[in-house]
N, CA, C and O atoms as a GROMACS GRO file, in nm:
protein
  264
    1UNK      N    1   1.632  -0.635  -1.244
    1UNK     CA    2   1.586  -0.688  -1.117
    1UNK      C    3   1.603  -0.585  -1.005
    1UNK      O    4   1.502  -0.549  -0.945
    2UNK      N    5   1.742  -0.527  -0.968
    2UNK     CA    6   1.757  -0.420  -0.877
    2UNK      C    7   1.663  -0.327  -0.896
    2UNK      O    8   1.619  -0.286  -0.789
    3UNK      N    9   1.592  -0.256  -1.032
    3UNK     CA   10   1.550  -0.130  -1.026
    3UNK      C   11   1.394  -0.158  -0.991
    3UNK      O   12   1.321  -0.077  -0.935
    4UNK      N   13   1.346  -0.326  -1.049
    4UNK     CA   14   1.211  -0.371  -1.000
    4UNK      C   15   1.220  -0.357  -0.861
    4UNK      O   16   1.136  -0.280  -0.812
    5UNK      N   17   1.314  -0.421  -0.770
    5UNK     CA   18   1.286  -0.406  -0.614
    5UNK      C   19   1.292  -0.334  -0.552
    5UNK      O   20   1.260  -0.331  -0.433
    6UNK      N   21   1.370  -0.200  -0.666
    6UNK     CA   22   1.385  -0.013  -0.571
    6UNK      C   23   1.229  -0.012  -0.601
    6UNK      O   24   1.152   0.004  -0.507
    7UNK      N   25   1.183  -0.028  -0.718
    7UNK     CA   26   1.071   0.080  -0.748
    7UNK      C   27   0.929   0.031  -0.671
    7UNK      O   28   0.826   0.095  -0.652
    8UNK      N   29   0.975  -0.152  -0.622
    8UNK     CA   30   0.854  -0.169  -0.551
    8UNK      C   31   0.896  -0.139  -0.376
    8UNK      O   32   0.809  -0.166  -0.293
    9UNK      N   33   1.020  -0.088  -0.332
    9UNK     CA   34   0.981  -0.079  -0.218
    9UNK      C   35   0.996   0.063  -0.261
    9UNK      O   36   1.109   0.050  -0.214
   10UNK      N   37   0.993   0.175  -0.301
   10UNK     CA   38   0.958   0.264  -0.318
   10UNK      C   39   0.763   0.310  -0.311
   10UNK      O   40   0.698   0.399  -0.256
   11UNK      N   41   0.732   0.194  -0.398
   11UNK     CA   42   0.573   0.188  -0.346
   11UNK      C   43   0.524   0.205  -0.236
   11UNK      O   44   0.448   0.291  -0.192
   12UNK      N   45   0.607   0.053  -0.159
   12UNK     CA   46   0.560   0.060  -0.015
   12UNK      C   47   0.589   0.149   0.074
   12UNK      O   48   0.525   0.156   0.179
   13UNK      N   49   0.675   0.217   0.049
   13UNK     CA   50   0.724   0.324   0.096
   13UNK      C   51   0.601   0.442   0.110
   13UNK      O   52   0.539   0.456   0.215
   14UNK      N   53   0.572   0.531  -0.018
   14UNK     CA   54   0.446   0.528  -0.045
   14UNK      C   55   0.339   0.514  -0.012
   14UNK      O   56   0.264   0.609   0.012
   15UNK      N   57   0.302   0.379  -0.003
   15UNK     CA   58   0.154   0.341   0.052
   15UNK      C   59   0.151   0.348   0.203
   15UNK      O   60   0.051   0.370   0.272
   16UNK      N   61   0.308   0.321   0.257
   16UNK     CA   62   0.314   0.337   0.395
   16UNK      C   63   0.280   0.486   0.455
   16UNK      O   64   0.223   0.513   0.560
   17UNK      N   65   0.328   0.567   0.363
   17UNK     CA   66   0.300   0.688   0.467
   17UNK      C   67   0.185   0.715   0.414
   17UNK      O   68   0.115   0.754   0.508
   18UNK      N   69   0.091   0.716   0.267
   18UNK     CA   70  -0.002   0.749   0.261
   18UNK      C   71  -0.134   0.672   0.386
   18UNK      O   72  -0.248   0.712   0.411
   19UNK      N   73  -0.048   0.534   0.451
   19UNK     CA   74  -0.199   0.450   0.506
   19UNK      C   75  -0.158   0.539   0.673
   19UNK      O   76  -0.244   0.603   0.733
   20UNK      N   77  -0.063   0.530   0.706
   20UNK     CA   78  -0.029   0.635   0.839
   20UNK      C   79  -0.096   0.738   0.830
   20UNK      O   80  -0.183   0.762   0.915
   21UNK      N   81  -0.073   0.819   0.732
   21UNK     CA   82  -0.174   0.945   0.775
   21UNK      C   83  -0.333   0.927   0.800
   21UNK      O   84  -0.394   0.938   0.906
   22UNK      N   85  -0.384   0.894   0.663
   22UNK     CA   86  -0.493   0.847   0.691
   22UNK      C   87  -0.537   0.782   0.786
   22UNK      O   88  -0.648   0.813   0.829
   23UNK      N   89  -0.472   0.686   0.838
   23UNK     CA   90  -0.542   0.647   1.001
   23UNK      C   91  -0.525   0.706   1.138
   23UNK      O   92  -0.588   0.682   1.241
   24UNK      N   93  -0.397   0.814   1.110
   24UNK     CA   94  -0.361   0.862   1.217
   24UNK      C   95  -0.442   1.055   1.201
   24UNK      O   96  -0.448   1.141   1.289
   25UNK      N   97  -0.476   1.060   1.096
   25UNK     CA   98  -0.620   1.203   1.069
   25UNK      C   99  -0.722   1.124   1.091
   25UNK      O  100  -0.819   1.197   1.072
   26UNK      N  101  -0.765   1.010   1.123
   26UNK     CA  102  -0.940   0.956   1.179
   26UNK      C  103  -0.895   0.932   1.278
   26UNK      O  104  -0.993   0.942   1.351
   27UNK      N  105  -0.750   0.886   1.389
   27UNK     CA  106  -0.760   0.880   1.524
   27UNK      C  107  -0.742   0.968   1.645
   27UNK      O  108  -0.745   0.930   1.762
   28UNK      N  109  -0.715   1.134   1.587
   28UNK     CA  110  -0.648   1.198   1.651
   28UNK      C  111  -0.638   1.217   1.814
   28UNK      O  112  -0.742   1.203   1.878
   29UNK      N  113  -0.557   1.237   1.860
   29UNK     CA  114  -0.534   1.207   2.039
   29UNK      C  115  -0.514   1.059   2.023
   29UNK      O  116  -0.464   1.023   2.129
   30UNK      N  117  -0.526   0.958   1.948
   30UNK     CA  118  -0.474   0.861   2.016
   30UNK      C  119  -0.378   0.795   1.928
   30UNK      O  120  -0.374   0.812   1.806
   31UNK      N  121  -0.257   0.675   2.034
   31UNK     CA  122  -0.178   0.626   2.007
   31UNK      C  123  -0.231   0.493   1.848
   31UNK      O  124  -0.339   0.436   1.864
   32UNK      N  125  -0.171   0.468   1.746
   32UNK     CA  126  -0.154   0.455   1.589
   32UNK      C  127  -0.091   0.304   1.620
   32UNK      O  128   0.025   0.315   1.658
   33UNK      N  129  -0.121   0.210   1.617
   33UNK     CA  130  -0.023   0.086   1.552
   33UNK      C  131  -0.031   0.036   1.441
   33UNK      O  132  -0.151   0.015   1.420
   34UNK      N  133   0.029   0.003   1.357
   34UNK     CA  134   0.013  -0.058   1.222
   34UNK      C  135   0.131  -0.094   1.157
   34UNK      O  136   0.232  -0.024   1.167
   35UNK      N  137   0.126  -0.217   1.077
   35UNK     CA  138   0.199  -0.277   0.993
   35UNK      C  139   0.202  -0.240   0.857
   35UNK      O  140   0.167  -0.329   0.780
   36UNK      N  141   0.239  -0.116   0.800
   36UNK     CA  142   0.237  -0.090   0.638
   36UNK      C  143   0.243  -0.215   0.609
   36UNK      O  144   0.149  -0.290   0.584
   37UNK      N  145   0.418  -0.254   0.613
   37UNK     CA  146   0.419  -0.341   0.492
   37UNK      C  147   0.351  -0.490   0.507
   37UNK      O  148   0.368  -0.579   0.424
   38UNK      N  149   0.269  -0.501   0.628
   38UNK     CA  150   0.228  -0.622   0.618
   38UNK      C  151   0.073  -0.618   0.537
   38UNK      O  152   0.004  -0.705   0.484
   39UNK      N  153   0.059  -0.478   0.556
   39UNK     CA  154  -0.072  -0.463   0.483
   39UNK      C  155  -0.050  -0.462   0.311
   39UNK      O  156  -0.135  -0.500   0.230
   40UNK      N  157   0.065  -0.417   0.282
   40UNK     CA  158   0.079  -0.375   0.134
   40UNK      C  159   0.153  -0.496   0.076
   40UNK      O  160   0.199  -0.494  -0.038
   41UNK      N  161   0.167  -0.637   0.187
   41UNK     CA  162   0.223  -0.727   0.155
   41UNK      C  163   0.102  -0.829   0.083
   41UNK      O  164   0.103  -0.889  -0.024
   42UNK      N  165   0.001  -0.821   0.190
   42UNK     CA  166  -0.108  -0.861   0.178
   42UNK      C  167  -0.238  -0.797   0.023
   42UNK      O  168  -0.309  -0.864  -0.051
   43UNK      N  169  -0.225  -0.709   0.029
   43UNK     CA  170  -0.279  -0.636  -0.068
   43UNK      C  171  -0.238  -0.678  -0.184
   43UNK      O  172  -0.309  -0.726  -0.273
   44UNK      N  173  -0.103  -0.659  -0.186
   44UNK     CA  174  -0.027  -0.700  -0.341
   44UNK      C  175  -0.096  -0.868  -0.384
   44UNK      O  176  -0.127  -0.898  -0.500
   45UNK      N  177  -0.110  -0.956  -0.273
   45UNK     CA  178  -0.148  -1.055  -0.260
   45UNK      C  179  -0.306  -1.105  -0.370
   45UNK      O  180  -0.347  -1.166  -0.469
   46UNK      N  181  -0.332  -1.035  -0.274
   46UNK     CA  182  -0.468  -0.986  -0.320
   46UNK      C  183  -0.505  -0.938  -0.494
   46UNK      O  184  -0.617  -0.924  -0.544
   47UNK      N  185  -0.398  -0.924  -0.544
   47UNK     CA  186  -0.408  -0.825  -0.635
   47UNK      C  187  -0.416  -0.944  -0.759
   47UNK      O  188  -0.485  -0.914  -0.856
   48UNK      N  189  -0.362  -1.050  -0.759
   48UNK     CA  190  -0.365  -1.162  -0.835
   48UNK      C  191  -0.492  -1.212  -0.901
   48UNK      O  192  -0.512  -1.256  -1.014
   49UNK      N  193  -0.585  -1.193  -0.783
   49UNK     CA  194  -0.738  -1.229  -0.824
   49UNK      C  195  -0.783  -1.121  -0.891
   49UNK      O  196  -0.856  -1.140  -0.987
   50UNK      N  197  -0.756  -1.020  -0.861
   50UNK     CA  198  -0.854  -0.891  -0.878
   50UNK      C  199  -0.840  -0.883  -1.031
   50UNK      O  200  -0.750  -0.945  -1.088
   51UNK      N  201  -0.943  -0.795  -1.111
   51UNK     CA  202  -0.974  -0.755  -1.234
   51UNK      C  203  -1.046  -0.626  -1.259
   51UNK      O  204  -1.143  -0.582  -1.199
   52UNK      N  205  -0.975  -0.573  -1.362
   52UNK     CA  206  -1.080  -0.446  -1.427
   52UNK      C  207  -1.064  -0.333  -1.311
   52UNK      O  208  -0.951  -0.294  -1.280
   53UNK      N  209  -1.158  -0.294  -1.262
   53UNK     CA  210  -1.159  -0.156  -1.229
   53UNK      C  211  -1.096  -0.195  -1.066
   53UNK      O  212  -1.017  -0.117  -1.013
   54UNK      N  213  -1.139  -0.317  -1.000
   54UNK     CA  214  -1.097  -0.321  -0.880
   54UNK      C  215  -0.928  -0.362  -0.886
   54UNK      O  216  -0.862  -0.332  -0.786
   55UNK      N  217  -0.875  -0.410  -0.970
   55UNK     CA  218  -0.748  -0.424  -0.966
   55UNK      C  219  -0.677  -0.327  -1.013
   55UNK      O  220  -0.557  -0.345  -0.996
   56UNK      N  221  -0.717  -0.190  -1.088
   56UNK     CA  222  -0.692  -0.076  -1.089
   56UNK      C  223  -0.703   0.049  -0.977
   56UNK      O  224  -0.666   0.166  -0.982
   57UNK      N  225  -0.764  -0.021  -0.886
   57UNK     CA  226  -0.784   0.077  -0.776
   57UNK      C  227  -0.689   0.004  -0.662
   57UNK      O  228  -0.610   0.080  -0.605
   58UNK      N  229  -0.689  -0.079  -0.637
   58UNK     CA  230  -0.541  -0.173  -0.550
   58UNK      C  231  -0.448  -0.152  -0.623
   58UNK      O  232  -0.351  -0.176  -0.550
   59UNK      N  233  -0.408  -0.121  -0.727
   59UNK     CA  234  -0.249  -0.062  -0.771
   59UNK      C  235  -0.205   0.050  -0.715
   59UNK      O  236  -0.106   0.085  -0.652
   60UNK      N  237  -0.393   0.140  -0.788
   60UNK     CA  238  -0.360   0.283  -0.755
   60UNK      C  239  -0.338   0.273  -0.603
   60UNK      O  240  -0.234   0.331  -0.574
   61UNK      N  241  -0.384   0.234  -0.521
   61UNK     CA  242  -0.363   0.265  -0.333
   61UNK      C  243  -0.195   0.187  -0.307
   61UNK      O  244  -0.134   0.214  -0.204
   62UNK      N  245  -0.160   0.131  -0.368
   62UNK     CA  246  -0.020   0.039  -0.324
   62UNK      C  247   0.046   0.152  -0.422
   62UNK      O  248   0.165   0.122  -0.435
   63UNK      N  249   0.017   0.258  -0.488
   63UNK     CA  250   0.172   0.317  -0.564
   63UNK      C  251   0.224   0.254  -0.648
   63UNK      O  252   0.338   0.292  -0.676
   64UNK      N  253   0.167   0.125  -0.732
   64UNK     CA  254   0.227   0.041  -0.830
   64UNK      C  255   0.150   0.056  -0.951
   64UNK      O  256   0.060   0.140  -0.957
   65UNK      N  257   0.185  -0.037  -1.068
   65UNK     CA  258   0.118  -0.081  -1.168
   65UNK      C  259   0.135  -0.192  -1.237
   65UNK      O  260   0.251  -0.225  -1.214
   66UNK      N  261   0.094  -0.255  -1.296
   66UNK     CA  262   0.038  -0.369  -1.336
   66UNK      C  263   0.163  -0.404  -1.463
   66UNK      O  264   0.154  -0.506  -1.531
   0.00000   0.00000   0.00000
């Protein structure tokens, strides 16, 4: 159980700085707000429905796997 909840906030960890950059290299000069983990909270969410190639590509962007 401990090493499941390192390795998933290790993800978010992860997806957090990978989604910061990326929005903060398309806004440059301006001020950035955002919620990683509410996004990667949501996503994971998301991930329940998903199948096949699209639920392989929401792992791959959250840093997890299935």
């Amino acid at each position: 159980m401990a090493s499941s909840l390192s390795s998933t906030a290790t993800s978010f960890e992860h997806f957090g700085h990978k989604l910061y950059s990326t929005v903060s290299k398309n806004n440059k000069d301006q001020n950035v707000f955002l919620s990683p983990a509410s996004i990667a909270l949501a996503m994971s969410m998301c991930t329940v429905g998903a199948r096949k190639e699209t639920l392989d590509q929401m792992l791959h962007a959250l840093d997890a796997s299935s």
